[in-house]
C-alpha positions as CSV (number, residue, x, y, z in Angstrom):
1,X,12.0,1.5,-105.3
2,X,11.6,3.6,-101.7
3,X,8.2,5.8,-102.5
4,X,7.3,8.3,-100.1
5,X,4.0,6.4,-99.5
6,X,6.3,3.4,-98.8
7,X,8.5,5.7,-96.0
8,X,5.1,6.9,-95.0
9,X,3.8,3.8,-94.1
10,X,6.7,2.4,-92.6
11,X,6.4,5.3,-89.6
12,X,5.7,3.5,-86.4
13,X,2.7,3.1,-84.3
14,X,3.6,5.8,-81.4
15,X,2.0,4.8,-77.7
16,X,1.7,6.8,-75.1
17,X,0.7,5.9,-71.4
18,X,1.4,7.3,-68.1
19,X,3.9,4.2,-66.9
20,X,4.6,0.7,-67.5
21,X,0.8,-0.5,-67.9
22,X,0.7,0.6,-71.9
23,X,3.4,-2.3,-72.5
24,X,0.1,-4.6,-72.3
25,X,-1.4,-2.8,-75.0
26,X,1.6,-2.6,-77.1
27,X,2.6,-6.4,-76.4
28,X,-1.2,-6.9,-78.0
29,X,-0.3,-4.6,-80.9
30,X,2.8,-6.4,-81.9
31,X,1.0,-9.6,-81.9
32,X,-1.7,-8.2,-84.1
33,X,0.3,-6.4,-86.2
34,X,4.2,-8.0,-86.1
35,X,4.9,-5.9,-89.2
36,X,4.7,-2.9,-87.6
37,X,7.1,-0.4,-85.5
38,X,6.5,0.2,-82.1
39,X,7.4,3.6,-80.5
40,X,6.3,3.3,-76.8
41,X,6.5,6.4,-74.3
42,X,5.9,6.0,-70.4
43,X,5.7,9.3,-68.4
44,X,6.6,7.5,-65.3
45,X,7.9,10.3,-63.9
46,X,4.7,11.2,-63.4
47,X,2.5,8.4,-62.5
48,X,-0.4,7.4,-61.5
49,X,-2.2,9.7,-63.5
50,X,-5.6,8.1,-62.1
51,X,-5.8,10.7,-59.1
52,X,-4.7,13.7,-60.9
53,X,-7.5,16.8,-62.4
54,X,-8.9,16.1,-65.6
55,X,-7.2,19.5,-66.8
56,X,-3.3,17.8,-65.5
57,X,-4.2,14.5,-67.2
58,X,-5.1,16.6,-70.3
59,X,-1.8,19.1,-70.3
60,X,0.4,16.0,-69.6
61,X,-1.3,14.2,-72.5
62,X,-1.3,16.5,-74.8
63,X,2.8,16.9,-74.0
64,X,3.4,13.2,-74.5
65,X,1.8,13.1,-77.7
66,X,4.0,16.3,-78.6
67,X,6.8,14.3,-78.2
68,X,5.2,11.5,-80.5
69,X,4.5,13.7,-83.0
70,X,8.0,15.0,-83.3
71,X,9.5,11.6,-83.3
72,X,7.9,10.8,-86.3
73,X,4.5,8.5,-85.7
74,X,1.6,7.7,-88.2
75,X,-0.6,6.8,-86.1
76,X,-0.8,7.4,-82.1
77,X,-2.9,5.2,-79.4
78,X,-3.2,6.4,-75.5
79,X,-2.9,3.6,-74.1
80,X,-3.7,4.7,-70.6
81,X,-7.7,4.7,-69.6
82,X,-7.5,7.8,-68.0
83,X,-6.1,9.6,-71.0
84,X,-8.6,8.4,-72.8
85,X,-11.4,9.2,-70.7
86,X,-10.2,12.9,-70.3
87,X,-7.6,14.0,-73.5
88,X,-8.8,12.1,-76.0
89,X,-10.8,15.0,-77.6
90,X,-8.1,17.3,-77.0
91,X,-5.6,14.9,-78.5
92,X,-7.4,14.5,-81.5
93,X,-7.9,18.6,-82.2
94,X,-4.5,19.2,-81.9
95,X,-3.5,16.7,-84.6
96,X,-6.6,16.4,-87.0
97,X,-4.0,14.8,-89.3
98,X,-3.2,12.0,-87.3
99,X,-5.5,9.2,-85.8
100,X,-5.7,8.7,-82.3
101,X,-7.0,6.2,-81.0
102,X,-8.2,5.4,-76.8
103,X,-8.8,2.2,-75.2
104,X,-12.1,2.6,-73.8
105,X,-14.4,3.2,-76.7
106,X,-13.2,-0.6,-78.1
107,X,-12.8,-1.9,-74.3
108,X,-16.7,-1.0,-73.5
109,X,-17.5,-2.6,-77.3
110,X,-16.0,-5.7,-76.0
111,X,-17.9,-5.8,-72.4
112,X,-21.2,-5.1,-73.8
113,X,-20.7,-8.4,-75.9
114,X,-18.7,-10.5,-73.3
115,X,-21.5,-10.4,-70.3
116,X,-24.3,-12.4,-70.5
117,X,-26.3,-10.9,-67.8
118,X,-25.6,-7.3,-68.5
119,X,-24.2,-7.0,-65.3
120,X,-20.6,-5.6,-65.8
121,X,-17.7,-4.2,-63.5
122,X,-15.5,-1.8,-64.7
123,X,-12.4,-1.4,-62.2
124,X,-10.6,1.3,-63.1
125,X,-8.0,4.8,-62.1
126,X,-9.8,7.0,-59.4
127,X,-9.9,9.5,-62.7
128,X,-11.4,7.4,-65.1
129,X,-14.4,6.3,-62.9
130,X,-15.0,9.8,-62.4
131,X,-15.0,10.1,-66.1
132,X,-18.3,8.0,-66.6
133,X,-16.6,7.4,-69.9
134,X,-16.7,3.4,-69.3
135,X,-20.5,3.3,-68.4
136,X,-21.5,5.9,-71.2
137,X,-19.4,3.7,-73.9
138,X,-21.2,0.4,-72.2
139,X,-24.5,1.9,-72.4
140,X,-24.3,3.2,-76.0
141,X,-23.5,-0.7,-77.1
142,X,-25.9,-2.1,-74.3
143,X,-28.7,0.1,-73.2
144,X,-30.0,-2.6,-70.9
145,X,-26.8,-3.4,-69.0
146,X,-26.0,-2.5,-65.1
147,X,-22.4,-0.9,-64.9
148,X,-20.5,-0.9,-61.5
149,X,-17.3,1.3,-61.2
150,X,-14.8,0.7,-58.6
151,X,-11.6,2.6,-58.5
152,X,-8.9,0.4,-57.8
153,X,-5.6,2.9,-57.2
154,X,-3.5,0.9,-55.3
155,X,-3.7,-2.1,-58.2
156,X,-1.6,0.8,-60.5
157,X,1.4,0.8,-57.3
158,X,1.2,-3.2,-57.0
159,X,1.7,-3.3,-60.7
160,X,4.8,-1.0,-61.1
161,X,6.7,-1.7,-58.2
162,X,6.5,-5.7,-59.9
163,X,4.1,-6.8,-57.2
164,X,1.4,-7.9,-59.5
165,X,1.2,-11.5,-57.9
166,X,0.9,-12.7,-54.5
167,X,-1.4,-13.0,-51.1
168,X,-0.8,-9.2,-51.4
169,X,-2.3,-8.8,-54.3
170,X,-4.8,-11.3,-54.2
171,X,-6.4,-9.8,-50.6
172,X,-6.7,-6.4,-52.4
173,X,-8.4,-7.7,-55.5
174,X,-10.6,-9.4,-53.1
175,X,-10.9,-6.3,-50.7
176,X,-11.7,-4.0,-53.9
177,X,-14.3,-6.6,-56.2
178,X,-15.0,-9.6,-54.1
179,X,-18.6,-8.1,-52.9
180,X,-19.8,-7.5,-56.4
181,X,-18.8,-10.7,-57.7
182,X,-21.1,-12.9,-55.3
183,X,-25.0,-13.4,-54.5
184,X,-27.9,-13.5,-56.5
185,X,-27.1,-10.3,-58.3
186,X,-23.6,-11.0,-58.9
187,X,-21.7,-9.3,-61.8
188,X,-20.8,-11.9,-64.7
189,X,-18.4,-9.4,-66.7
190,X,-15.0,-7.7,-65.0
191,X,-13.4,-5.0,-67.3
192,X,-9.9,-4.4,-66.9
193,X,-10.2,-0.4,-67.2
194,X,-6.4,0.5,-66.8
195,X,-3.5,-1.1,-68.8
196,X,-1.8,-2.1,-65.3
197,X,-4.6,-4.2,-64.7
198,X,-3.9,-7.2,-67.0
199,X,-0.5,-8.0,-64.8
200,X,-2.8,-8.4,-61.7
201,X,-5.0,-10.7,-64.0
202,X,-4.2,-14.1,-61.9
203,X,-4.5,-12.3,-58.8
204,X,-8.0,-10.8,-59.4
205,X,-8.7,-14.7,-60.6
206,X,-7.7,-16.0,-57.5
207,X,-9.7,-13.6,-55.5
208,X,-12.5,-14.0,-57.9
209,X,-12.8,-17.4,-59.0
210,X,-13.8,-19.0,-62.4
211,X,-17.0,-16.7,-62.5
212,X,-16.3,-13.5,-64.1
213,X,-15.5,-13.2,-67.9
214,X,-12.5,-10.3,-67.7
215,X,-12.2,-8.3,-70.6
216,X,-9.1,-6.7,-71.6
217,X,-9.3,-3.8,-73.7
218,X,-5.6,-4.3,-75.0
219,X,-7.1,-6.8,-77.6
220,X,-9.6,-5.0,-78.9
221,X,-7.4,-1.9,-79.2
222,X,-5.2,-4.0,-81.2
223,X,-7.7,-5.2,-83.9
224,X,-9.4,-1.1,-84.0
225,X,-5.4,-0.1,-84.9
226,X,-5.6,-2.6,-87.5
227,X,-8.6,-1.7,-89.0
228,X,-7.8,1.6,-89.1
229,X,-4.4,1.3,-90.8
230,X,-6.1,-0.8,-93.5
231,X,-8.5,1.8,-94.0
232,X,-6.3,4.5,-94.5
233,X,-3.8,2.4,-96.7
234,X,-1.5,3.0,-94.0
235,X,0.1,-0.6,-92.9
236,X,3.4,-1.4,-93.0
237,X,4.6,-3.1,-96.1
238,X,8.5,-3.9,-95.3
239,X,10.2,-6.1,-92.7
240,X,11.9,-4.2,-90.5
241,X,9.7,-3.7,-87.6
242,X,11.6,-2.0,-84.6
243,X,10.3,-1.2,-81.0
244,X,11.4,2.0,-79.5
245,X,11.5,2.7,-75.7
246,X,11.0,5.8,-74.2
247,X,10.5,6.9,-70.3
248,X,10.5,9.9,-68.2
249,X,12.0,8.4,-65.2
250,X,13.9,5.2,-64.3
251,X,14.7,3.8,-67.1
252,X,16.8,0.7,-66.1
253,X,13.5,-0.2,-64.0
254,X,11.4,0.1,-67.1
255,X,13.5,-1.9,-69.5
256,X,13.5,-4.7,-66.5
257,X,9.4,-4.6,-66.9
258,X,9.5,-4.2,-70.8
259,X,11.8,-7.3,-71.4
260,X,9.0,-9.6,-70.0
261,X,6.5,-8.1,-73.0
262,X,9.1,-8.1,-75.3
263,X,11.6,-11.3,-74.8
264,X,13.3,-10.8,-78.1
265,X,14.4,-7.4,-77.1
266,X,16.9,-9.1,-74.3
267,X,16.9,-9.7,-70.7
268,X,18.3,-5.7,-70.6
269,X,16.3,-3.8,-73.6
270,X,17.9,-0.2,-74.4
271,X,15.3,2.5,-73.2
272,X,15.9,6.3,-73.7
273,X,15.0,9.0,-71.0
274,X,13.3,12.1,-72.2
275,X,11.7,15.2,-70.5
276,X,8.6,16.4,-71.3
């Protein structure tokens, strides 16, 4: 028998990010959670949102979780750091209904616990450093702990035009990290502040070496969505989990990306255009 608690529940998981770097954070989710519907929406027609006013980041936010809303979504995650930092608040005011939940809150958990020295890295948007959200959530968890910000904007550019890997890649990491990651005082802990970030993850190895612990906030989101949904008696119950794709802009280019997270879509995964 179909209960409305039952239809309830069996809403999907909406994401929202400003491109192609939420697909790590929804690639975590589905792994976490493979019962669950996925409904994944990248405003790539207007990325990066990491050099953009607090005030643009917020509007644009608040206008992809609109479009969420609508669609039908019990729960919603910004899965973009910079959202997070600056719309999460806002976000969460204009559906008190719904939970909403960021990536750095659970990200800065994880770094406080991962570094054994204290000393920790956060590379990040040019708008989330300017946040201080990382190093306030860091501090809160480890009052003792050093936190280093480095904006890293062309990392976000490597990543979405599928340039993750390479020499490229490797001498930017290097270029952008490589000095706090060396010497006496070196960093032991390298957080992964924006969801492109993970793809340039064996680059930033490279450049790095076998030193730094990186910590990936994808995970952690992943297990806080969990526990949520099993608080609020909200997980899915049946077996039909779908994933959903929706972009602003380029949406053969997307489905190319989100058929590497999400194999058993196809090599050519259908992807919708909206506009905002």
């Amino acid at each position: 028998m179909i209960t409305l608690k039952s239809q309830q529940n069996a809403l999907p998981v909406g994401i929202f990010d400003s491109g192609i770097g939420g697909l790590t954070v929804a690639a975590a989710l589905r792994r976490r959670l493979p019962g669950e519907s996925l409904l994944y929406l990248g405003d790539v027609a207007r990325l990066p949102y990491g050099t953009k006013s607090p005030e643009t980041v917020i509007r644009y936010a608040l206008q992809g979780a609109d479009y969420l809303r609508g669609q039908g979504v019990k729960m919603l995650v910004l899965a973009c750091n910079t959202a997070s930092a600056h719309a999460l608040v806002a976000v969460r005011d204009r559906f008190p209904d719904l939970p909403v939940i960021g990536v750095v809150e659970d990200g800065a958990a994880l770094a406080a616990k991962a570094s054994r020295s204290g000393r920790i890295v956060v590379a990040a948007t040019e708008g989330t450093c300017a946040s201080g959200a990382f190093p306030k959530a860091i501090l809160a968890h480890r009052p003792d702990a050093r936190v280093a910000q480095v904006a890293c904007p062309m990392f976000v550019a490597l990543a979405e035009e599928g340039m993750e890997t390479g020499p490229i890649a490797e001498e930017m990491a290097k270029s952008y990290l490589g000095a706090l990651f060396t010497g006496d005082q070196a960093a032991d802990c390298l957080v992964l502040g924006c969801t492109h970030f993970p793809l340039l993850r064996p680059a930033m190895r490279a450049a790095l070496g076998d030193g730094p612990v990186f910590v990936d906030c994808a995970d952690a989101v992943a297990e806080e969505v969990a526990r949520v949904l099993a608080a609020r008696d909200l997980t899915a119950t049946g077996g039909d989990a779908r994933v959903r794709l929706v972009t602003t802009d380029g949406p053969h280019r997307f489905a190319k990306m989100a058929a590497r997270f999400f194999p058993e879509l196809g090599p050519d995964p259908a992807v919708e255009m909206v506009d905002l």
